[in-house]
VEXPA-192378 format. One line per 5 residues: their letters; for each residue y, x negated, z of C-alpha. Coordinates in nm, 3 decimals. Each point is the difference from the previous one (the first is absolute). Layout:
N
a> Y:X:Z ~ ... $
***
This chain:
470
xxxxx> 8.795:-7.192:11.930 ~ -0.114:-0.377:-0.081 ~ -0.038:-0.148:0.377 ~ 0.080:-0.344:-0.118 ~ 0.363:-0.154:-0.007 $
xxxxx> 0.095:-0.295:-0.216 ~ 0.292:-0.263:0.160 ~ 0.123:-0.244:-0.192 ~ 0.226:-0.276:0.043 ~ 0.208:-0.221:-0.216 $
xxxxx> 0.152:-0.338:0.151 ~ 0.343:-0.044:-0.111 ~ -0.059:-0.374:-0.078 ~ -0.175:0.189:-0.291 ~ -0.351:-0.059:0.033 $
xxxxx> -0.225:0.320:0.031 ~ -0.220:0.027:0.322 ~ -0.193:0.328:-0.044 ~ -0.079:0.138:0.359 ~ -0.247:0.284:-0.080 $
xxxxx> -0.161:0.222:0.309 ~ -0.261:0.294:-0.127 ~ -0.032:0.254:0.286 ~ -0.313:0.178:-0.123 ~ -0.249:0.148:0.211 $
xxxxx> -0.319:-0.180:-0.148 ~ -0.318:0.237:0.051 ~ -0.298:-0.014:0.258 ~ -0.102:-0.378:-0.192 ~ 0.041:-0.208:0.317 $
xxxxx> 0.226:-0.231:-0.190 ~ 0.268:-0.128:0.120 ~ 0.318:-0.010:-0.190 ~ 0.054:-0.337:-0.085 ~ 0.373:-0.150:-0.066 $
xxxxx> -0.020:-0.366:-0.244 ~ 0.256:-0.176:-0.227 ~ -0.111:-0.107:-0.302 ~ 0.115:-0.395:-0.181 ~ 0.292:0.157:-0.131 $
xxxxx> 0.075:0.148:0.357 ~ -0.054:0.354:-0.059 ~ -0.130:0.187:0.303 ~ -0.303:0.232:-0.079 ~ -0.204:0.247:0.165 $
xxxxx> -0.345:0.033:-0.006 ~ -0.354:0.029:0.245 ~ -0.125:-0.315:0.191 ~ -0.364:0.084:-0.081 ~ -0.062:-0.199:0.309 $
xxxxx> -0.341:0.012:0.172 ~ 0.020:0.118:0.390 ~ -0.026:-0.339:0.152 ~ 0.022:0.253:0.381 ~ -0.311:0.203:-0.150 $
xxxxx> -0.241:-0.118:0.276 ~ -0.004:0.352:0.239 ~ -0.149:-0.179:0.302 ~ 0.167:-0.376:0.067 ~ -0.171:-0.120:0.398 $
xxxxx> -0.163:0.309:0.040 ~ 0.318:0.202:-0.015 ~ 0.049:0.259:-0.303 ~ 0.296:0.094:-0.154 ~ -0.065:0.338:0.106 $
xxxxx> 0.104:-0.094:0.344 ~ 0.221:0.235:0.202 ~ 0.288:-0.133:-0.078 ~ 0.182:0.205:-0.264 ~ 0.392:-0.086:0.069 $
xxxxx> 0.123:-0.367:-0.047 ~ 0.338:-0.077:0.161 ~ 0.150:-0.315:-0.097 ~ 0.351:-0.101:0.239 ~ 0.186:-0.269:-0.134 $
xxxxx> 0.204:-0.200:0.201 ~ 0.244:-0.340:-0.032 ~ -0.016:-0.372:0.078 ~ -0.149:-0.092:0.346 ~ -0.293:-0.235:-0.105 $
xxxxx> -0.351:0.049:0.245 ~ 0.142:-0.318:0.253 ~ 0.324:0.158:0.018 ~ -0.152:0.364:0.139 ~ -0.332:-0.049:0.140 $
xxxxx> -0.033:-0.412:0.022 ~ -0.029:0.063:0.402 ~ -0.247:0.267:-0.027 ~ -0.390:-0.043:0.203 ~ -0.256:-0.051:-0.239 $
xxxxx> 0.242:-0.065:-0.324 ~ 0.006:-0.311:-0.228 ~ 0.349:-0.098:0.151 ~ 0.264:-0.271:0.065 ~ -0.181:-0.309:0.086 $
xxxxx> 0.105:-0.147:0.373 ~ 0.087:-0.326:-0.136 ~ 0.195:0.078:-0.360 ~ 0.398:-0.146:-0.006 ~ 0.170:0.048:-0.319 $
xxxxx> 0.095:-0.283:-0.169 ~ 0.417:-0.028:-0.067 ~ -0.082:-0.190:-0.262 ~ -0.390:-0.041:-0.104 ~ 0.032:-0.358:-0.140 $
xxxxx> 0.195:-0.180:0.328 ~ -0.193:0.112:0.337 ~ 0.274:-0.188:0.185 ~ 0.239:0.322:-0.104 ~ -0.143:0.217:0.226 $
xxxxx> -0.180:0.302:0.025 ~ 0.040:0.387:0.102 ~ -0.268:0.201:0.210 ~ -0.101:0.355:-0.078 ~ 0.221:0.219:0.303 $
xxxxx> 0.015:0.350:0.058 ~ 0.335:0.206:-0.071 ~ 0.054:0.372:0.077 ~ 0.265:0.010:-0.259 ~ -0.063:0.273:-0.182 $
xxxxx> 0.281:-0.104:-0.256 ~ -0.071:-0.293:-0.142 ~ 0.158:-0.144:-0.308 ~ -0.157:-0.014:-0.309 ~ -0.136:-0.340:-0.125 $
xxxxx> -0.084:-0.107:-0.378 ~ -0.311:0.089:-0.103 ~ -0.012:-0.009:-0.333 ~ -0.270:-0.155:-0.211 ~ 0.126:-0.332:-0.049 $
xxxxx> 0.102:-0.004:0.389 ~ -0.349:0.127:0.126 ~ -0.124:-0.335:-0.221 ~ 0.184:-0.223:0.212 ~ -0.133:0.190:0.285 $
xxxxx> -0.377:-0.030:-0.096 ~ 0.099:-0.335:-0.081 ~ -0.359:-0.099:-0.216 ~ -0.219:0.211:0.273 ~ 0.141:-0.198:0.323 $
xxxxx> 0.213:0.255:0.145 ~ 0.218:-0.238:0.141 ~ 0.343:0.112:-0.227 ~ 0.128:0.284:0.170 ~ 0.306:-0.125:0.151 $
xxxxx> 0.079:-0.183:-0.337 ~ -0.056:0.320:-0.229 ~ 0.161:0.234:0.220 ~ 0.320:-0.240:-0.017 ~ -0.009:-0.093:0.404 $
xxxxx> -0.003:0.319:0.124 ~ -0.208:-0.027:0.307 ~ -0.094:0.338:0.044 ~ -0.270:-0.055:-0.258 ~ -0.208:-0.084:0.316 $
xxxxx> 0.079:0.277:0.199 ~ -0.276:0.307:0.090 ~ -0.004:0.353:0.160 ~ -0.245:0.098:0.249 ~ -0.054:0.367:0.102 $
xxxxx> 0.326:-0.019:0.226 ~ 0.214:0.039:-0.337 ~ -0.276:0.201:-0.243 ~ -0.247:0.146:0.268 ~ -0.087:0.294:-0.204 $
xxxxx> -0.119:-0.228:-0.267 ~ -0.227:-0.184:0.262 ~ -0.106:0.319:0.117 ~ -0.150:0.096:-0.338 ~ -0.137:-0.375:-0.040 $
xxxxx> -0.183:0.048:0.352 ~ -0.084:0.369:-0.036 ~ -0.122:-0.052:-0.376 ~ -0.029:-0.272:-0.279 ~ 0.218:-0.323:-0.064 $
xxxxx> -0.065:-0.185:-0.300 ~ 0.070:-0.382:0.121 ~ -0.092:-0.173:-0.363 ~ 0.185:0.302:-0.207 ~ 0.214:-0.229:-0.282 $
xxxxx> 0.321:0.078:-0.244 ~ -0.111:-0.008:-0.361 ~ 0.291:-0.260:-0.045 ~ 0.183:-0.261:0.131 ~ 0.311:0.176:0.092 $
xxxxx> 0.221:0.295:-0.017 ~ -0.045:0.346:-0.081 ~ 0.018:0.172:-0.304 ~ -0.324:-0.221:-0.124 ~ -0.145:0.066:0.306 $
xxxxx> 0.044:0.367:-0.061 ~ -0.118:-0.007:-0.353 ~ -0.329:-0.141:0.087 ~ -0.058:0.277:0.303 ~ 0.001:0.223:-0.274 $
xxxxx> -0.118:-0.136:-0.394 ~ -0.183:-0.317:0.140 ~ 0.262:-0.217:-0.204 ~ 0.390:-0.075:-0.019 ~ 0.229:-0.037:-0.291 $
xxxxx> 0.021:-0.375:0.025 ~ 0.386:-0.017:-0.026 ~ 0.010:0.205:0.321 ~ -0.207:-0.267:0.188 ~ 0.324:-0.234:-0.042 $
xxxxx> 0.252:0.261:0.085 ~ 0.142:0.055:-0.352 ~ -0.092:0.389:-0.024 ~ 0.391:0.037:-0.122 ~ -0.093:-0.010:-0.364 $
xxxxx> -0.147:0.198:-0.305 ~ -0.332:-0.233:0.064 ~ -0.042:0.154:0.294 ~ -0.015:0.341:-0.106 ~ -0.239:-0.098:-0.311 $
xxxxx> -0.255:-0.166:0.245 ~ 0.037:0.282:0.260 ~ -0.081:0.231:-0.261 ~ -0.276:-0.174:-0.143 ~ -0.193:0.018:0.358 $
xxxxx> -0.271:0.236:0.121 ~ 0.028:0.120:0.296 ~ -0.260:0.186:0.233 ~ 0.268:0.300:-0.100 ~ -0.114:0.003:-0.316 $
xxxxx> -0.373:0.000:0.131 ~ 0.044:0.310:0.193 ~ 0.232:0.211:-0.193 ~ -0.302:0.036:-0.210 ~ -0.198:0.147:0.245 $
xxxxx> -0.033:0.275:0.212 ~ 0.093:-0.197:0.317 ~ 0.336:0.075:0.137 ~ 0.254:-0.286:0.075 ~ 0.371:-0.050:0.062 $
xxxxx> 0.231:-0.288:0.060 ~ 0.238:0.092:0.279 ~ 0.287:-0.160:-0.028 ~ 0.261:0.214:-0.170 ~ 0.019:0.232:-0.256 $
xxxxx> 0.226:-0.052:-0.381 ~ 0.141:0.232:-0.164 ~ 0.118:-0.216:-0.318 ~ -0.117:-0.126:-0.312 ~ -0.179:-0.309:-0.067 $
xxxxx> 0.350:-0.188:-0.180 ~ 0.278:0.177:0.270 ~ -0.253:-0.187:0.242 ~ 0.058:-0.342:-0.177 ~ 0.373:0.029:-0.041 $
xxxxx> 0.026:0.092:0.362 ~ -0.240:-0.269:0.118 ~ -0.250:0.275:0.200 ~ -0.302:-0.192:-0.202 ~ 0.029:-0.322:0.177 $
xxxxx> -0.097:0.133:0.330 ~ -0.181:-0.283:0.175 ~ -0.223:0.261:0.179 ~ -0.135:0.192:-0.243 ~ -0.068:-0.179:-0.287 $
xxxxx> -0.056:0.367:-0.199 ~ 0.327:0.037:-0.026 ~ -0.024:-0.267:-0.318 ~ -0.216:0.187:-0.169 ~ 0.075:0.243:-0.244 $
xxxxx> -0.271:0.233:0.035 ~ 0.125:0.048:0.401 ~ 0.246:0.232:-0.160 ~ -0.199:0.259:-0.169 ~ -0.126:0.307:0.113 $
xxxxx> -0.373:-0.093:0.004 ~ 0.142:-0.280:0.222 ~ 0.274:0.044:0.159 ~ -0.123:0.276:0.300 ~ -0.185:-0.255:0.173 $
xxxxx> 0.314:-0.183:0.126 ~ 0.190:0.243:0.278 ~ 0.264:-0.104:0.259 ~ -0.183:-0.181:0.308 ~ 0.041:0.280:0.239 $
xxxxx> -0.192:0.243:-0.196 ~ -0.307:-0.174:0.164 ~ 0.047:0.235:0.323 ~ 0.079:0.302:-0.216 ~ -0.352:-0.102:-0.164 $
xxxxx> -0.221:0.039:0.281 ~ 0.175:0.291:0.167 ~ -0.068:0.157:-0.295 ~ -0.385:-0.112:-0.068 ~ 0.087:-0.188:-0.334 $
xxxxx> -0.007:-0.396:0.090 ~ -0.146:-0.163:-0.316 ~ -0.338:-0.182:0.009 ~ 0.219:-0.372:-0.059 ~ 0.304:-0.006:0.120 $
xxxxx> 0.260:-0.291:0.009 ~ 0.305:-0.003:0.287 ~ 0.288:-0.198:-0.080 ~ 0.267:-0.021:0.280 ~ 0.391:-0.016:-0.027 $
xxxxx> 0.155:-0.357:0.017 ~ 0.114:0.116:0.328 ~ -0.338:0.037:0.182 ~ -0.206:-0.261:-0.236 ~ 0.004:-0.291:0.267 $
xxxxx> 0.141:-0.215:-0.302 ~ 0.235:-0.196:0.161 ~ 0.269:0.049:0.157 ~ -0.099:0.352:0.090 ~ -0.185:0.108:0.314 $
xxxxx> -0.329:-0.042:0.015 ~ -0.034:0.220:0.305 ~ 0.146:0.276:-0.200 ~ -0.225:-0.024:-0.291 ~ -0.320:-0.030:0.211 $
xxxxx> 0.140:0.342:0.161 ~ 0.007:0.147:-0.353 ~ -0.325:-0.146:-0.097 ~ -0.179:0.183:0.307 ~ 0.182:0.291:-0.069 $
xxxxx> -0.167:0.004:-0.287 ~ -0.362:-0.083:0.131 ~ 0.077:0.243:0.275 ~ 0.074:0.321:-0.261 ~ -0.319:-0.097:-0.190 $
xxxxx> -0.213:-0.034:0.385 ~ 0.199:0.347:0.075 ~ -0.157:0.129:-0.335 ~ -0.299:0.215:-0.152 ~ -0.042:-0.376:-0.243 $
xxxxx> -0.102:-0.223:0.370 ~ -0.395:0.046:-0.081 ~ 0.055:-0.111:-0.285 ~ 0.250:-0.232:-0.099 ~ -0.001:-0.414:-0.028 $
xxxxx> 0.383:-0.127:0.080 ~ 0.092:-0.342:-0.083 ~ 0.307:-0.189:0.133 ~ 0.138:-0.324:-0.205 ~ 0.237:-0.209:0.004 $
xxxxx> 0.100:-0.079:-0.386 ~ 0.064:-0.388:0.051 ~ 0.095:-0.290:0.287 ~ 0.371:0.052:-0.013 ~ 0.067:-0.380:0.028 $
xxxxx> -0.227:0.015:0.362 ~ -0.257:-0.281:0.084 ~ -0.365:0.093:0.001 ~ -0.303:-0.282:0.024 ~ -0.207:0.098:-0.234 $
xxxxx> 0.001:-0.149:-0.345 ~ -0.075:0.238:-0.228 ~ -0.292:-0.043:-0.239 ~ 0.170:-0.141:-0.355 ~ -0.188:0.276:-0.246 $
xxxxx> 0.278:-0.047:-0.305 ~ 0.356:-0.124:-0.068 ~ 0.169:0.277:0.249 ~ -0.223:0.053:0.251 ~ -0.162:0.128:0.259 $
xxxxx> 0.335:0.016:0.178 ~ 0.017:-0.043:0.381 ~ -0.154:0.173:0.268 ~ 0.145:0.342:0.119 ~ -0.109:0.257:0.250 $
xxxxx> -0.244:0.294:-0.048 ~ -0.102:0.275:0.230 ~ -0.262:0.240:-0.146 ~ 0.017:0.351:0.195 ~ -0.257:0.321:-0.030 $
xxxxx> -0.255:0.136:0.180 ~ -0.218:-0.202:-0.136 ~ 0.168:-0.357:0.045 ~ -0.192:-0.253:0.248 ~ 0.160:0.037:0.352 $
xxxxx> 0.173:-0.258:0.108 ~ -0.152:-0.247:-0.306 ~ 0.175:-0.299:-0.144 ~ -0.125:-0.025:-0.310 ~ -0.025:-0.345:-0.165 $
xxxxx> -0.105:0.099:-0.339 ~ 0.213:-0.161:-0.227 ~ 0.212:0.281:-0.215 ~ 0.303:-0.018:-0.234 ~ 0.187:0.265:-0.111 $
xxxxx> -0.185:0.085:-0.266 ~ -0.255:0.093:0.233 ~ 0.186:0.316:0.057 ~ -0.017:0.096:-0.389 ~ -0.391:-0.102:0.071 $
xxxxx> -0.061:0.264:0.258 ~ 0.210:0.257:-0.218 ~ -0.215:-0.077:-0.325 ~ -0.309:-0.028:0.184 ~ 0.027:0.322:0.239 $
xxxxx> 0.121:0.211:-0.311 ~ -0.191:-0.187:-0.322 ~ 0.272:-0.146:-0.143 ~ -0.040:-0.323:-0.254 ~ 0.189:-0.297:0.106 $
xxxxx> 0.309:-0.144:-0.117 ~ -0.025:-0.333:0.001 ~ -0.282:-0.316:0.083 ~ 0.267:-0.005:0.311 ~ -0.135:0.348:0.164 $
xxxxx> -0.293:-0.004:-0.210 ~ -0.102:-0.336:0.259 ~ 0.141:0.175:0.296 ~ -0.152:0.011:0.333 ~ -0.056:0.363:0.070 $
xxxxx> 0.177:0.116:0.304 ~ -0.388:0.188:0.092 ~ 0.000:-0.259:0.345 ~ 0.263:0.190:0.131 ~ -0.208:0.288:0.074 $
xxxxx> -0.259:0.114:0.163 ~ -0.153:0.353:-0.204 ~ -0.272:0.031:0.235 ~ 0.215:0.056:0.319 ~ 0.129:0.343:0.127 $
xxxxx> 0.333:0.073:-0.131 ~ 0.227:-0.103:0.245 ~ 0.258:0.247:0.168 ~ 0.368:-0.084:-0.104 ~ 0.212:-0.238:0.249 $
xxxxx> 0.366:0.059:-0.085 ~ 0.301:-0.165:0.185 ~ 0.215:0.267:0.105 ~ 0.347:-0.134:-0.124 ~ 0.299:0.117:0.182 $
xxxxx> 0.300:0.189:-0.045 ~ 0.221:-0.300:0.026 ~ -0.208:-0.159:-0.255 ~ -0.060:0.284:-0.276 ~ 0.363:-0.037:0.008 $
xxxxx> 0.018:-0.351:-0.109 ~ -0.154:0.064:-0.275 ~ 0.082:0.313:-0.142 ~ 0.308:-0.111:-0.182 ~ -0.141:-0.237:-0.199 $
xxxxx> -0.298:0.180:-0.110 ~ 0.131:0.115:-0.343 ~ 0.159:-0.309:-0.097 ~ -0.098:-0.181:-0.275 ~ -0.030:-0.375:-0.158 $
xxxxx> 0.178:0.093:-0.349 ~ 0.334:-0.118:-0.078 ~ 0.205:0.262:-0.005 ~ 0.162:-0.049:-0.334 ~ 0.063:-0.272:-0.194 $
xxxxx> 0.323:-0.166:0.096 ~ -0.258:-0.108:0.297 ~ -0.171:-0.168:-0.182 ~ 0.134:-0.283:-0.286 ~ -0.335:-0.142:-0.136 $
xxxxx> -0.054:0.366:-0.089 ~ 0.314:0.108:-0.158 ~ -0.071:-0.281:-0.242 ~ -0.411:0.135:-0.075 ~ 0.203:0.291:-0.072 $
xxxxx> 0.259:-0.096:-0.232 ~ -0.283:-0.166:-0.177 ~ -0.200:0.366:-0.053 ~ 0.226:0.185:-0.150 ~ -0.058:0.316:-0.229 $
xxxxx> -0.276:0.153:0.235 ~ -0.142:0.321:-0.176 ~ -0.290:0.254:0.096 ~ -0.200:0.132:-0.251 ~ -0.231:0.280:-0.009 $
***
């Protein structure tokens, strides 16, 4: 049987938007498939007959052919760098003398210092694109308590009495103090750019609601795309579909602000669609020897940190996590990565360096963890999160994306290849606290149906006569 399924969609304002995804399995060429849209909007399939711009083995002395043969990337929700580690020794943190501004053009207004909360439940705070503009305020830093619409807790910070495991790792392993957003602002963009090195630009401004949307998410390349081509094993856990590509539309499950693969058509084919399982299959995974050599680790909204839920709770899922892969035959072997996806409307110092229109995006918090991470290091390297995609394509000769990873700083400082590997230092989490978290752990960010969701109802109305086709 033909492994390729045809979806097409016809707006009922009556003009004809073709959305075409071709599952085929393309043979050992090293190509990647390749989705485009022609002048007349047609999307197309082809190969990117890209060069390898990650083709040098050995980058600082360290080869590709390193020990490190599992990649797992954690991603986690709004707490910019300042707001989690801007009290830590030996980090790029809060300056002693900084007062926000309550209004950056009349001093005589007053200002806010940076003060340290152990409210684990804060609430959330814009920070969408045009807010975390007002924010940067032209590089000065000094809009926070404007953009975030007065809401003083824009200057508040944890310290290791509210997120000690976190500082644990930090101390024990690698922080990342200069590790940047790819945009200025929320999410989904964010999230596109961890994994294609680019965003559909309508989803930079928050209108993802809309049949744009969907053509520009399926008109980007993702690092998915890269490896399903391969013979290196991947999956996205997050959690699993079983529905077509138009049910998914009408129901709104494609605008999933967390995993940006739900937009795209080929996510729901067979040659695709196996890489994305339910969140808790990660434990069943190593139990059972089959962890995949990249692996992504999306958490519920309940134990994200994005605000208002507790952060406490999602760190204790978090080192769950790290502790089940330290507990595992993959320790020796294995590079774990903690982010946070973007600033979630906290204050951090650092200007980020201007590279195009959207970004870099604000500082957030990295902690690198294997037995072969620095001990104890603060690493000052300046990353992004495309630096991620840059260790994936590098470590497993992959082309880039985009100039954005292409110019990536390699995550290589991180490590140290020459050292013994390091014996495994878990946090043994209690009973009290296992509990706290085991209820949420198969939740999910999708909208249920549709009547939850308006915006979508109308993409919906607007794609009618959804067909498959052999």
């Amino acid at each position: 049987m033909a492994n390729k399924v045809l979806l097409v969609a016809v707006p009922a304002v009556g003009v004809v938007i073709a959305l075409i995804v071709i599952f085929a399995f393309l043979q050992s060429n090293n190509h990647s498939l390749l989705i485009t849209r022609s002048q007349n909007g047609t999307i197309h399939t082809g190969t990117s007959g890209r060069t390898n711009s990650n083709g040098t083995n050995t980058i600082h002395g360290i080869s590709r052919n390193n020990p490190i043969k599992h990649i797992v990337v954690i991603m986690q929700e709004n707490h910019s760098f300042d707001n989690y580690f801007g009290t830590y020794p030996g980090a790029n943190g809060i300056p002693a003398d900084i007062c926000m501004p309550l209004n950056p053009s009349n001093s005589a207004k007053g200002c806010i210092h940076p003060f340290s909360t152990a409210n684990a439940t804060i609430n959330d705070m814009p920070h969408g694109y045009f807010d975390a503009l007002k924010d940067y305020d032209n590089g000065k830093m000094d809009g926070f308590i404007v953009g975030e619409k007065n809401d003083n807790h824009t200057m508040s910070y944890y310290d290791n009495k509210t997120i000690p495991y976190y500082w644990y790792f930090a101390k024990h392993y690698v922080l990342a103090d200069e590790f940047f957003t790819s945009v200025l602002g929320w999410s989904l963009p964010n999230h596109w750019y961890a994994i294609a090195g680019k965003s559909p630009e309508v989803a930079v401004s928050g209108n993802v609601y809309s049949l744009k949307y969907l053509q520009e998410a399926n008109d980007t390349e993702t690092i998915g795309d890269l490896l399903v081509n391969t013979s290196a094993s991947w999956k996205y856990y997050d959690s699993a579909l079983h529905e077509t590509y138009g049910t998914a539309v009408k129901r709104g499950d494609v605008f999933n602000y967390w995993n940006p693969f739900d937009a795209k058509g080929n996510r729901y084919s067979q040659l695709y669609d196996s890489h994305f399982v339910d969140r808790k299959e990660i434990f069943r995974d190593l139990a059972n020897g089959s962890l995949p050599q990249v692996a992504w680790i999306v958490p519920s909204i309940a134990l994200s940190e994005h605000p208002p839920k507790n952060v406490t709770e999602g760190m204790i899922w978090t080192t769950d996590i790290v502790d089940s892969i330290m507990n595992s035959k993959y320790w020796n072997n294995t590079a774990i990565i903690i982010f946070w996806d973007d600033y979630g409307g906290f204050y951090d110092h650092v200007a980020p360096t201007k590279i195009d229109q959207y970004g870099l995006g604000f500082r957030v918090p990295a902690i690198i963890i294997s037995p072969y991470a620095k001990e104890g290091y603060v690493d000052h390297t300046q990353y992004q999160l495309e630096s991620i995609l840059k260790f994936i394509e590098w470590r497993f000769d992959l082309p880039s994306l985009t100039p954005r990873d292409t110019n990536a700083t390699n995550m290589l400082n991180a490590f140290d290849f020459n050292q013994q590997p390091r014996a495994p230092e878990p946090i043994p989490l209690s009973d009290a606290e296992l509990k706290k978290i085991a209820g949420d752990i198969a939740q999910h960010n999708r909208f249920a149906n549709l009547a939850t969701c308006q915006p979508c109802q109308q993409v919906g109305q607007n794609m009618t006569n959804w067909q498959a086709v052999d």
